[in-house]
N, C-alpha and C positions, 0 to 999 in steps of 0.2 A: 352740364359742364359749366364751370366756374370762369369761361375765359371772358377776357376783354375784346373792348372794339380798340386796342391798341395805345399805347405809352411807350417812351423812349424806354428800352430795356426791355422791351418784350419781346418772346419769340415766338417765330410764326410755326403751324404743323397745317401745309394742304393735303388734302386729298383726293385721288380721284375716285371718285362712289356716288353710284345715287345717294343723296336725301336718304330715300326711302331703305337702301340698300345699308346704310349704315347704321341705323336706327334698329335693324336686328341682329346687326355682328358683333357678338360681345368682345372679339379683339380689341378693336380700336377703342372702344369701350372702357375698358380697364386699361391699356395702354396710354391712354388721356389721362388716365387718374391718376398713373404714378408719375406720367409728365407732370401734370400739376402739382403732387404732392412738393415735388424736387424744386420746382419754380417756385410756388409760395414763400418755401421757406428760406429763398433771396429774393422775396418780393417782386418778382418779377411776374408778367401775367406771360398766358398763354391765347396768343391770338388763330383759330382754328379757321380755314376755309375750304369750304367742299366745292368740287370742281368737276365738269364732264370729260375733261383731256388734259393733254399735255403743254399742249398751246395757250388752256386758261390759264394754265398753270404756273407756266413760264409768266405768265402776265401778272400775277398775281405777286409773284416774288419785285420785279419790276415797282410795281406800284408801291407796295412794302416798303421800299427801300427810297423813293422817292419821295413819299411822304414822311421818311425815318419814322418807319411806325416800330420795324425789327430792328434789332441788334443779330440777330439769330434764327438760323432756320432747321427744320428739322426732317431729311431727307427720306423717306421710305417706296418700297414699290420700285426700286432701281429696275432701271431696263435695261436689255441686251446688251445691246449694242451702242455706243456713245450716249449715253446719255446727257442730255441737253441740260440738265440743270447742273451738271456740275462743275461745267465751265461758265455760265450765267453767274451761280452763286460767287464764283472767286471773280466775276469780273464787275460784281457788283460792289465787293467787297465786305458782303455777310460771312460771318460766321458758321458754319455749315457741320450738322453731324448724320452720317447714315446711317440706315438700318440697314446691313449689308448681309450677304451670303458668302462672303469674300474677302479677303484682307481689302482694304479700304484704297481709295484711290488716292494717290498723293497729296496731301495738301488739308484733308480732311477727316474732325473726328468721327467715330464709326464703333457700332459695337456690333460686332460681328457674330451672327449668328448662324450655327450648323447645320445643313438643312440634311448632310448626306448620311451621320450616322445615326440620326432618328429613322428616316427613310428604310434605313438595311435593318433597323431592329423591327419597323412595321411589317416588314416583309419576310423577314427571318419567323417574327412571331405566327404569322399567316400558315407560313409554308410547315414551321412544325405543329400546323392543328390538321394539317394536309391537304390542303389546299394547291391545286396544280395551276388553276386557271384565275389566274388576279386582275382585277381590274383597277384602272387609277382614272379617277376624273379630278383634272388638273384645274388650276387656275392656267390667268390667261400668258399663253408663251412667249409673250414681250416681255415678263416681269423674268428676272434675274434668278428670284428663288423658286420660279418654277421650273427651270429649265435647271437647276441645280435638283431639285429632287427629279426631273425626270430622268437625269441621269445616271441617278442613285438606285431610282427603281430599275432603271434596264439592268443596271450592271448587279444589282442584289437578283433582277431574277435567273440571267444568266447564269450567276454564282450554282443556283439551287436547279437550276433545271425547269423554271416555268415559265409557264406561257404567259407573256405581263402584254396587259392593253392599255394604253393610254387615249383617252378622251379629252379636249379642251372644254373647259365651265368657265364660267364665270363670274362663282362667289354668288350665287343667286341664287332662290324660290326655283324660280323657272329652268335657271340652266342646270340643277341639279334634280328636273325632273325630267329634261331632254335630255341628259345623260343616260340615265337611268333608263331610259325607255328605249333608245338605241342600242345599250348594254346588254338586257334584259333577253330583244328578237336575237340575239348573236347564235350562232348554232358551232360549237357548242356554249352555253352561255354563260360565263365566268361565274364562281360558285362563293367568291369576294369580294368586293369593291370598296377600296380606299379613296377619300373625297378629299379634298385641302382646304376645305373649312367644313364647320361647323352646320353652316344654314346650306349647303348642299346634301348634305349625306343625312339631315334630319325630312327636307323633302324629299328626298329618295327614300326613305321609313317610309312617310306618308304615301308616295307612288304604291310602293311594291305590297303594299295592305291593301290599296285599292284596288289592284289586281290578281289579288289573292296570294300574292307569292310570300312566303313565312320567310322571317329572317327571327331567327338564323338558320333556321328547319331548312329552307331555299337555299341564301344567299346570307351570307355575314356581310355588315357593316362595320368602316372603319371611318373614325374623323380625324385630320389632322390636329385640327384644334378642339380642347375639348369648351365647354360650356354648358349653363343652367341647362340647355334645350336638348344635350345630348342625357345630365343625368335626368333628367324629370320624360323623359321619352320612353315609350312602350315597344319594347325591349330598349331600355338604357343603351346608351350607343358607347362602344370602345374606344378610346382616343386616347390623342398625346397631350398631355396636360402638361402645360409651359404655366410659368410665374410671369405671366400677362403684365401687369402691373408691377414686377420688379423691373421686366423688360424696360417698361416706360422711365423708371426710376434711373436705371442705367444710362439710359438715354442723355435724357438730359444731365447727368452729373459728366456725362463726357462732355456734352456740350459747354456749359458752362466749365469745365476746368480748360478747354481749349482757348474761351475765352478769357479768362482770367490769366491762361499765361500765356497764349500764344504759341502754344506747341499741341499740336491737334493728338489728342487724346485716343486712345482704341484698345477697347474691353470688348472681352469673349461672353455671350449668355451662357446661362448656365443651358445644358439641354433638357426636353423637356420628357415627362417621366409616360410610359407605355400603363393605360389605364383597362385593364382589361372587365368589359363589362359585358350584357348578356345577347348584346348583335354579333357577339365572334362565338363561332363552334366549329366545332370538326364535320366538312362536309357529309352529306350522308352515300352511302353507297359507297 
């Protein structure tokens, strides 16, 4: 990444992720790239910093601002329930843009993205390969757009007549091979599993080969996000493929137009397009 250690006019992007945890999620990845694309070409740098909570977090914006290192911050991973930086942000008086699940909270730009009718096309497309028994392992349920698609899934399985499970992950190696393996003993044991990223449902491939169980022979796999690691995978994993990087691009052109005029800006993503590859089949039996 092309970012600075900070100049007046710079905007900040933290997050909360291991190190280690971000180095293989090609979201943020390409979403940094289209931030930067957008900032370069007003000169402006991108100041990034990774964080273990919310409390660095909030520190980090503090410090930014004290040092007048931002002009601008760039808000994602909204939480439930009040979240804290977004009265921080206006009381600092940054510039502030979300990445939201939700029309935007007063005061700030935001590009709002749909989590609910991706969710009902994932689950519609599941249910007509016939699929009765689905499983969903989540991101974590303090974040906004999870609990926006777990709602999506209850109510699309509802719709359809299936039995939907929900598991919390946590965007990880690990925690999408503890899913997987809690999923897996379930009696009867769901004959689908959709993951909300990328680097869970590719560890979950790798689990369920270790254990002999054939996907999609078994069990289909789904990814919310698609990436390199779902097409280059044995059996190619199915996903939703989002314009990652136009995302990023969005982003900041809201931000930046909020600051240039002072009236906070809010753009819808485009949604992202249903990729069907060779982990989804028609259950057997």
């Amino acid at each position: 990444m092309g970012t600075s250690h900070g100049s007046a006019g710079a905007v900040g992007l933290v997050l909360r992720r291991s190190v280690r945890t971000l180095g293989i999620e090609e979201f943020y990845t390409e979403f940094m790239r289209g931030v930067e694309d957008v900032l370069a070409s007003h000169e402006r740098p991108l100041i990034l910093q990774v964080v273990p909570d919310i409390a660095s977090e909030l520190d980090a914006y503090r410090r930014w601002r004290d040092g007048g290192r931002v002009d601008g911050v760039i808000l994602v991973d909204l939480l439930v329930d009040d979240d804290p930086r977004l009265a921080l942000v206006r009381e600092l008086g940054l510039h502030s843009v979300l990445l939201t699940p939700e029309p935007a909270a007063s005061g700030h730009a935001a590009v709002v993205a749909d989590e609910r009718s991706p969710m009902l096309n994932v689950v519609g497309y599941l249910a007509g390969l016939g699929h009765r028994r689905i499983a969903r392992v989540s991101g974590p349920t303090s974040f906004a757009h999870t609990v926006k698609r777990s709602e999506a899934f209850d109510a699309a399985c509802r719709a359809v007549g299936l039995d939907g499970i929900v598991v919390e992950g946590d965007y990880t190696e690990e925690g999408g091979r503890r899913a997987t393996a809690a999923l897996i003993n379930q009696l009867p044991a769901p004959t689908a599993m959709v993951f909300d990223n990328d680097v869970m449902a590719v560890a979950a491939l790798a689990s369920l080969r270790s254990l002999g169980i054939g996907v999609p022979d078994d069990v289909s796999l789904f990814a919310w996000d698609d990436s390199v690691a779902c097409r280059v995978a044995t059996p190619a994993v199915s996903a939703l493929n989002r314009d990652v990087r136009g995302l990023g691009e969005q982003v900041a052109e809201a931000l930046l137009a909020s600051m240039e005029t002072g009236v906070p800006v809010v753009m819808s993503a485009a949604d992202p397009r249903l990729v069907e590859r060779d982990s989804t089949a028609s259950p057997r039996g």
